[in-house]
N, C-alpha and C positions, 0 to 999 in steps of 0.2 A: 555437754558444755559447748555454746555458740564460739567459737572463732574470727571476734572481728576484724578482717584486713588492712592492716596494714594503709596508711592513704599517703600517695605520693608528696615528696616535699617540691616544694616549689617556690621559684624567688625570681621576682623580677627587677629590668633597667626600663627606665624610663627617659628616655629624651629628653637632653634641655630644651630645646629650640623647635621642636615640633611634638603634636600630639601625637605618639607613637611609642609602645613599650614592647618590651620582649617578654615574654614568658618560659622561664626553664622548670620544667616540668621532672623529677629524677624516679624513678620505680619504673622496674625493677631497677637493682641495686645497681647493675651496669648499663643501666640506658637513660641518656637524657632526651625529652623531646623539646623543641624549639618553639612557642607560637608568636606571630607578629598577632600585636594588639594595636586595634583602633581605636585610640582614646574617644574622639569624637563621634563615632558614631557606634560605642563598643560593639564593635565588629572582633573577629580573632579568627586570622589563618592559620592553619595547625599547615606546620611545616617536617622536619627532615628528624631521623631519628640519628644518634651517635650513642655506637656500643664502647663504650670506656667513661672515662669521669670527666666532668664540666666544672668547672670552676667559674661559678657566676660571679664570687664575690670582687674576682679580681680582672674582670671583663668590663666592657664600659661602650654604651652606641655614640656612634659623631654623633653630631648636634641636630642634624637632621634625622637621626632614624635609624639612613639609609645602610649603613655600614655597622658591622660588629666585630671587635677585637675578644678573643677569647683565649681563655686557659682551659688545658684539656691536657687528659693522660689516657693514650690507649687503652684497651682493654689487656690487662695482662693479669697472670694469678697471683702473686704476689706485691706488692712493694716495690721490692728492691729490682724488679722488673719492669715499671713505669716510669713512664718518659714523659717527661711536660714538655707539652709545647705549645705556642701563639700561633694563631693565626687569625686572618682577618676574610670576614666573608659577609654576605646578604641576608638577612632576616628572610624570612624565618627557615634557613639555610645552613647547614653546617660546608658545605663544598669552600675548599680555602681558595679564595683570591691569590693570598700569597701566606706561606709557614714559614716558620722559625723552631729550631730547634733548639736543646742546649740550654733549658730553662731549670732552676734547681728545682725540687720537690716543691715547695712552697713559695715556687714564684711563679712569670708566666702570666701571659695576660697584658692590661695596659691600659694607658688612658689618652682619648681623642683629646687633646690640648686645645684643639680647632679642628675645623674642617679640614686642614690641609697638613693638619700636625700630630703624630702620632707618635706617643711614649711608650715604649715594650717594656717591661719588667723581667729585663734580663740584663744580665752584666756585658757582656758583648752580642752582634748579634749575629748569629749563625744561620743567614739565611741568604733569601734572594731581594735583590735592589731592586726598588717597584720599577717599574715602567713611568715612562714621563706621567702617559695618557692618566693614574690615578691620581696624580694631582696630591702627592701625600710625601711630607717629610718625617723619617721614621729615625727616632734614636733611642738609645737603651736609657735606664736609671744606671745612674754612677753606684748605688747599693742596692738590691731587692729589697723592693716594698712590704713583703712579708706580708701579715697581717693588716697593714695600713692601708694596703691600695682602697677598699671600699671606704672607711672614714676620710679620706683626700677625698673619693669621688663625691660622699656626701656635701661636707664642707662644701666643696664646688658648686655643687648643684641647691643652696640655700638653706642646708643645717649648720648649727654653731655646735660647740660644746661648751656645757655649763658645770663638770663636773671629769676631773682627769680620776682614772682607775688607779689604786696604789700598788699596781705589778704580780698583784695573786695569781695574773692569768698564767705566771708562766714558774708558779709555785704547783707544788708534786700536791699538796691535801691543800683543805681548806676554802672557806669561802672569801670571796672578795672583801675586806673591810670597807673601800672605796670604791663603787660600782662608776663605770664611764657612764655619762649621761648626754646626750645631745636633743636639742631640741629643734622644730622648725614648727611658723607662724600656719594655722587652719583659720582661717576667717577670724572670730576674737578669740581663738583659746591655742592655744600649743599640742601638739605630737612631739611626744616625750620618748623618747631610746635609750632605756638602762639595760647595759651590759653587766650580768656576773659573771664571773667565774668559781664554780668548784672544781677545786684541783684543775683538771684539762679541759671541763665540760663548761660550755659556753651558753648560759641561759640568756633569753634577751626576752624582753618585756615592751610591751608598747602602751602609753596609757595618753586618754585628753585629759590637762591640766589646764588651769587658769589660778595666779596668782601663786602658785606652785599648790593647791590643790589639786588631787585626782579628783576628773568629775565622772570617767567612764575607763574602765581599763578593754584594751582591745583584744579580741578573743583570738590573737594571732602570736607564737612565738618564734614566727619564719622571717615575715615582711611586714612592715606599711609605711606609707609614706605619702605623700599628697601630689595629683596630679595636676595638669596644665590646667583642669577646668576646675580648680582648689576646691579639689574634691578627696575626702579621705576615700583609700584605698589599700587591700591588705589582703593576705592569703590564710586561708584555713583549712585546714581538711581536705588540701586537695580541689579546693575551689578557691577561685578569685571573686571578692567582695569589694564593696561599696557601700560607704557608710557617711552614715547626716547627723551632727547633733544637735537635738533639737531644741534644746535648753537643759530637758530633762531628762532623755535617754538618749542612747546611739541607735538609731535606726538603721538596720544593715541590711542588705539584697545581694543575694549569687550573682553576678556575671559568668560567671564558665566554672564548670563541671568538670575536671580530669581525670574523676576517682577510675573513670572506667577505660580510657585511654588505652592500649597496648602498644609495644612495639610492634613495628610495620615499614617494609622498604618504600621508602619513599625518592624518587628520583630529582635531584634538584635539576631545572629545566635550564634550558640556555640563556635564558633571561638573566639569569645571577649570576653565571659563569664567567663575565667580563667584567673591567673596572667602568667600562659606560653601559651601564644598563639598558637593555630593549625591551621595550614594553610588548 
């Protein structure tokens, strides 16, 4: 009997204000790797490996790219052993600019409000005061965002929602009676995000609609979402895709490859290691 492996899960941010995405690549179970994406000319730098866990969902790039706030929990053997915490640092780079620690389990992380303004997902913050030179105003949420950081960051970034969940997510059995639904415009048809829940498990679904007809469901139940160049885009298997519809089918093409990836020490250079970057 063949033994198919396993393929890395993967979930990317995407920049508002410039062509430029991150890619969080997770397999093995404790390694994430980082890659900067080139929207515009899909190009992709494979960058810095981190042994412990990455929290994409509640991470978020400033407006230009250039910067990333992250959630992260060392590598530890259990649970009740892991420490979240923030930090902020360079694509496609884990080396922290500046951490925080003191983050609950389910928070951590944050959201670039503007260039110059950064929200942490922590109740107070246990860290160090940036330096003038980053040019960054850093304050806590008065409650941890939980769950929400990613739906705030979509909203933000030009998804509505069309459809509030009726609270199963955080029922012990059972499926969702009212699945969360958001949507955002693809040239004339919508990309559609329904959320279930059974019991704790969190299925997501991606499809193009028009007129609230499905005309293509997308064969992703990681990512997608539309980039700068209103192009659909979306992960599967361990590959990033790009996809066209054409009236009548979704036409889709690999952009990158990660199934075969491994960890690997990668040394982040001194280019990233300060708040004014050296080319």
């Amino acid at each position: 009997m063949v033994t198919m492996a396993v393929p890395p899960r993967l979930y990317v941010l995407l920049a508002r204000d410039a062509p430029v995405g991150v890619i969080f690549r997770r397999g093995p179970t404790d390694w994430t790797e980082m890659i900067r994406w080139d929207i515009e000319r899909d190009t992709f730098e494979r960058g810095e490996w981190l042994r412990g866990t990455v929290y994409p969902r509640r991470s978020d790039l400033s407006p230009d790219g250039g910067l990333l706030v992250y959630a992260a929990a060392e590598y530890a053997s259990s649970d009740e052993e892991r420490r979240v915490y923030s930090a902020v640092s360079r694509p496609p780079f884990f080396h922290p600019l500046a951490r925080w620690d003191g983050a609950h389990l389910a928070g951590g992380g944050g959201e670039f409000e503007g260039s110059s303004r950064l929200r942490l997902n922590h109740p107070s913050l246990e860290g160090p005061d940036l330096p003038r030179e980053a040019g960054i105003v850093v304050r806590p949420y008065a409650e941890p965002m939980h769950g929400g950081a990613e739906r705030a960051r979509m909203i933000r970034d030009g998804w509505w929602v069309t459809a509030e969940p009726d609270g199963a997510e955080v029922a012990s059995n059972g499926v969702t009676a009212q699945p969360e639904v958001m949507e955002r415009p693809l040239g004339d048809v919508l990309l559609r995000r329904t959320r279930t829940w059974l019991g704790r498990r969190e299925i997501r679904k991606y499809d193009l609609v028009y007129a609230d007809v499905s005309l293509a469901s997308i064969p992703s139940g990681e990512w997608a979402d539309v980039d700068r160049e209103d192009r659909l885009v979306y992960t599967r298997h361990g590959q990033v895709w790009v996809g066209e519809w054409d009236g009548n089918f979704l036409i889709s093409k690999s952009l990158l490859d990660l199934r075969e990836d491994r960890p690997r020490v990668v040394t982040a250079p001194p280019s990233v290691k300060g708040w004014q970057r050296k080319e």
